[in-house]
N, C-alpha and C positions, 0 to 999 in steps of 0.2 A: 460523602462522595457525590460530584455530581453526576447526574446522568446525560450519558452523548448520544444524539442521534446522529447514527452511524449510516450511511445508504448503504442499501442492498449491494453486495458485491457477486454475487452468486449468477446470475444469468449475463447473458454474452450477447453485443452485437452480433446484428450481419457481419461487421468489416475485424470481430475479434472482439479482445477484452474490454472489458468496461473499462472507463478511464473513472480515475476516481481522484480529487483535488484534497490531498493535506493541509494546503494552507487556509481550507474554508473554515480550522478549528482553528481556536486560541494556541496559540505555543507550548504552553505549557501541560493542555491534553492532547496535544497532537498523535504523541507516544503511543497512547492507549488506545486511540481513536483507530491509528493503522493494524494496533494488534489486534482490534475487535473486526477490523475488515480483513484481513488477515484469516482471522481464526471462521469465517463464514466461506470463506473459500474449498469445494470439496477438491480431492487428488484429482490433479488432472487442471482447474481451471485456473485462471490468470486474472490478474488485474493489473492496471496501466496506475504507476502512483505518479498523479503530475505532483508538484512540489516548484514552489516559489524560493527556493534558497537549495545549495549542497544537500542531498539528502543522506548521506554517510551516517550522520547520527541514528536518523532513523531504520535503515537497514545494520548499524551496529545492534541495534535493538532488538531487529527479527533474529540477527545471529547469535543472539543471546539467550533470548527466549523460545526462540523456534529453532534452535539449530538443527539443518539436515533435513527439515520441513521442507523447505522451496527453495528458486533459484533464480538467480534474479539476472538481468541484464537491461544497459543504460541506451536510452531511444533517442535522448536526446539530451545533451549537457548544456546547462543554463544559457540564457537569463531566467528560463520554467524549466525545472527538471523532470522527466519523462522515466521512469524505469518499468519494466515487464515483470509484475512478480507472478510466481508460478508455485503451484502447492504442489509439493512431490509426496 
């Protein structure tokens, strides 16, 4: 298994949540890479997932694996996708 360095998702601008870029992984760990940023989020904080393509697969994935956990809403719809996720 490789190992991903995952950025910090945990601390917050002045202007809100960290934005945090999926597409800086390979495709194929992307997945994991947002559950592990994801899973460092406590109750209560957000992250900004930008994303270079629909990111529907990847939030299929948190409602899979984190169902009921957070909630998400869309900031901006491509050409870079912007979504707020939120750890509930």
């Amino acid at each position: 298994m490789t190992n991903l360095h995952v950025p910090d998702t945990g601390a917050k601008t002045r202007s809100g949540p960290k934005e945090w870029d999926a597409s800086q992984f390979h495709l194929r760990h992307r997945r994991r890479a947002v559950l592990e940023a994801f899973d460092r989020l406590r109750p209560g904080d957000s992250l900004v997932l930008r994303y270079d393509r629909h990111p529907l697969p990847i939030l299929f994935s948190l409602t899979e694996d984190r169902f009921g956990q957070f909630t998400g809403r869309f900031l901006e719809r491509g050409p870079i996708w912007r979504v707020l996720i939120t750890r509930i």
